[in-house]
MARTI-274265 format. One line per field, with one value per residue (C-alpha): residue in one letter; residue number from 1; x negated, y, z negated. Coordinates in steps of 0.1 Angstrom, whole numbers, plus 2048, in hexadecimal, padded with zeros to 3 digits. Example, Ala and Ser with C-alpha at 12.3 -4.5 7.8 and 13.67 -1.06 7.14 Angstrom:
2
aa <- c(a|s)
i <- c(1|2)
east <- c(785|777)
north <- c(7D3|7F5)
up <- c(7B2|7B9)
END
This chain:
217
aa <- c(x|x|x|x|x|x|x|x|x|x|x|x|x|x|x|x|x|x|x|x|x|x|x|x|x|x|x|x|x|x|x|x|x|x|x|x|x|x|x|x|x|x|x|x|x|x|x|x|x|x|x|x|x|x|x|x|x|x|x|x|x|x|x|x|x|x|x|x|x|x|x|x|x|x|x|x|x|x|x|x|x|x|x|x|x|x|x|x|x|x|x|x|x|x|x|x|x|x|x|x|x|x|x|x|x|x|x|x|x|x|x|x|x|x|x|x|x|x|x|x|x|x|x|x|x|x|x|x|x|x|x|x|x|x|x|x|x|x|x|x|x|x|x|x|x|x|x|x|x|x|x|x|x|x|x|x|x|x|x|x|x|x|x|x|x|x|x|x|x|x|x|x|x|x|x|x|x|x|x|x|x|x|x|x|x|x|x|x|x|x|x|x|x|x|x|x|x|x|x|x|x|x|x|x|x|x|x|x|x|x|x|x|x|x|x|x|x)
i <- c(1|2|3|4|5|6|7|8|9|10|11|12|13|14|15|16|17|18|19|20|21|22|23|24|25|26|27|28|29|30|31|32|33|34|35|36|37|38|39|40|41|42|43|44|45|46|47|48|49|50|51|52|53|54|55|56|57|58|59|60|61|62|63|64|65|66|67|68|69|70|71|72|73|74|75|76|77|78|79|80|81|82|83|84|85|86|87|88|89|90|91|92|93|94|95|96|97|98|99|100|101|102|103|104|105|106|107|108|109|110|111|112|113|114|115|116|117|118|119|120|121|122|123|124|125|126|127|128|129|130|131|132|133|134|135|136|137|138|139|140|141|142|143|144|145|146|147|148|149|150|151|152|153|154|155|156|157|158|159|160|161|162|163|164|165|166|167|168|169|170|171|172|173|174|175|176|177|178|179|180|181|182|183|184|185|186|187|188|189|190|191|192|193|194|195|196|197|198|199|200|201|202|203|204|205|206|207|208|209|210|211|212|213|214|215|216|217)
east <- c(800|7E2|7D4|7F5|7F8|7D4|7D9|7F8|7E9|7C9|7DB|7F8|7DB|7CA|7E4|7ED|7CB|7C7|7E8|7F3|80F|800|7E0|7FA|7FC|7D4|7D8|7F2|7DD|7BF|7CA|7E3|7D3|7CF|7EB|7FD|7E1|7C4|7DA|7DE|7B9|7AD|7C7|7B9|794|7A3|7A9|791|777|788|788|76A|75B|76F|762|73D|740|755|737|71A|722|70F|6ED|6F3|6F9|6DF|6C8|6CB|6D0|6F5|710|735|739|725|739|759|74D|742|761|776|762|767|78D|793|783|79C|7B7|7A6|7AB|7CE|7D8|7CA|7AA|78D|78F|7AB|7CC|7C2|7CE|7B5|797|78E|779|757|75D|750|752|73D|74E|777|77F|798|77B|76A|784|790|76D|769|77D|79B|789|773|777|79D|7A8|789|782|76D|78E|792|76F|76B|789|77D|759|767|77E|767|753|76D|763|783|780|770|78C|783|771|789|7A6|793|789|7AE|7B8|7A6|7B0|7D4|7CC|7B9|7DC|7F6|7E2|7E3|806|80C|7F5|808|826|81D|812|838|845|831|837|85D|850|851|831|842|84E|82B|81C|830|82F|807|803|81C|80A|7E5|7EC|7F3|7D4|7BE|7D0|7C2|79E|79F|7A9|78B|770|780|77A|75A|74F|75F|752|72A|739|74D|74C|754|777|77C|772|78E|7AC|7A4|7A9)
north <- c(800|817|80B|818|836|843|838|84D|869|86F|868|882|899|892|892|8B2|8C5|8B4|8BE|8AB|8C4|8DF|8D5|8C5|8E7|8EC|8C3|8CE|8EB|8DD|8BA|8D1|8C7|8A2|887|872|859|86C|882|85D|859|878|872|851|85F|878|862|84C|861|877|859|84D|86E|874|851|85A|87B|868|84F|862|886|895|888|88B|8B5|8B3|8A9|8C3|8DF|8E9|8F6|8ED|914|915|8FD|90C|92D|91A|905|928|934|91A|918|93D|93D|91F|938|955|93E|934|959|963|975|95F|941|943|93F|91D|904|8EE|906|8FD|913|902|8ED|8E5|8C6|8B0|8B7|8BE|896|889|879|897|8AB|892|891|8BB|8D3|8B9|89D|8B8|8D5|8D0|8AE|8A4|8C9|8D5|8D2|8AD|8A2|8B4|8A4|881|887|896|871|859|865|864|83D|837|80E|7F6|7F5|823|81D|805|81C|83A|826|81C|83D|84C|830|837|85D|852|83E|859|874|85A|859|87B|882|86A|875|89C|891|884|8A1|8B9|8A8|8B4|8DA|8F4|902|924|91B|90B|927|93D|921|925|94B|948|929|93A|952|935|926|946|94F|928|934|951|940|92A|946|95A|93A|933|957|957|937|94B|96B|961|97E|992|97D|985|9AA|9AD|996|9AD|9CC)
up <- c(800|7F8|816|82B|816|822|84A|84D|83A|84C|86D|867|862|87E|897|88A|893|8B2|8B9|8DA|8E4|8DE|8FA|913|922|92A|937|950|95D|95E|972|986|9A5|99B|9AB|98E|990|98A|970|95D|961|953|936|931|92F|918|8FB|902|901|8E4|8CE|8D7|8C9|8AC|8A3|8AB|893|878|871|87E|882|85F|871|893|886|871|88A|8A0|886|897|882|884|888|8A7|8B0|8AA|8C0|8DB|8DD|8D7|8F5|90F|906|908|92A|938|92A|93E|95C|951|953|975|968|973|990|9A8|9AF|9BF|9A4|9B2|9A0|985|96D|963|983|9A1|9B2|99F|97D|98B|98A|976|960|95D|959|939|92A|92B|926|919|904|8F8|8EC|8EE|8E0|8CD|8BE|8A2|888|890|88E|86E|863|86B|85D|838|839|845|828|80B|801|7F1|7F6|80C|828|829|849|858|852|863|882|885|882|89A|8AF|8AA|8B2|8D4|8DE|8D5|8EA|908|905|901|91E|938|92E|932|955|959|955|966|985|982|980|999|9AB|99D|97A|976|982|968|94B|953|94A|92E|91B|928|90E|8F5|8FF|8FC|8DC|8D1|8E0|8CC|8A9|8B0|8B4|893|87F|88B|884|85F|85A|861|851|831|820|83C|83C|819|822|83D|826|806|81C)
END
């Protein structure tokens, strides 16, 4: 029962910050020009290769960081970065109408694999919240079945965002050029507002006291 009690509870949590929903609008735009297969192929690399990193940080993250000397701030601004310029592209600003362009992409890296591994896998599905969530779990020791119970989890996690992934590519084939079109500046705000978020924590979490400055003001 303890057992249960702990699966459910670090997998709530960690389908809530990688939030599958919430990304299925960046999915859509950036496999726009993909047919339903290679849309199900990139949303097959896109678990697969988000679990398969979320599993990588959860058992070896603290000294695969601590090796290179990188920070889960600078992190968190580089991932900030790279989604606020998708939403730049989303909006019109930077690429081109084309929905074939793709920003960061030429032809090598615009396949539906590459396109699952980076920008979707990561930043996006397997971001800096949920492979800090996994790392501060998979070292909580509560029993000998602990690292089971995270592996299965993250499992679990890798499974729903295939789902939610084929689904999304379901759906968006009953949209409109047009309404897509439209749906893509409205939820490129959503995305850049997301980008943003990302570059304000990474800064507070290099500047604490400057957050405290600006919340006691």
């Amino acid at each position: 029962m303890i057992e249960v009690t702990e699966y459910a509870k670090l997998l709530i949590a960690l389908l809530a910050i990688v939030d599958i929903p919430g990304n299925v609008p960046l999915f859509l735009q950036q496999t726009a020009r993909f047919s339903t297969t290679d849309r199900l192929t990139a949303s097959l690399t896109t678990g697969v290769t988000a679990g398969a990193i979320l599993l990588a940080f959860a058992f070896f993250g603290e000294a695969v960081l601590a090796t290179f000397g990188i920070t889960i701030a600078a992190f968190r601004i580089l991932g900030g970065i790279v989604i606020l310029l998708i939403a730049l592209d989303m909006l019109g600003f930077v690429g081109s109408e084309d929905p074939s362009s793709q920003p960061f992409g030429g032809d090598d890296n615009s396949t539906p694999v590459a396109v699952g591994i980076f920008p979707l896998a990561v930043p996006l599905f397997a971001g800096l919240g949920a492979i800090a969530t996994v790392m501060v779990y998979a070292h909580e020791d509560f029993h000998s079945d602990h690292d089971l119970i995270v592996g299965a989890v993250i499992v679990t996690a890798a499974v729903a965002i295939i789902i939610g992934l084929v689904a999304a590519s379901f759906v968006g084939r009953f949209v409109g050029s047009l309404a897509q079109k439209v749906l893509n500046r409205l939820l490129g705000m959503i995305v850049g507002s997301l980008g943003i978020e990302f570059i304000i924590e990474g800064i507070a979490d290099f500047f604490p006291g400057l957050t405290t400055a600006v919340t006691a003001g």
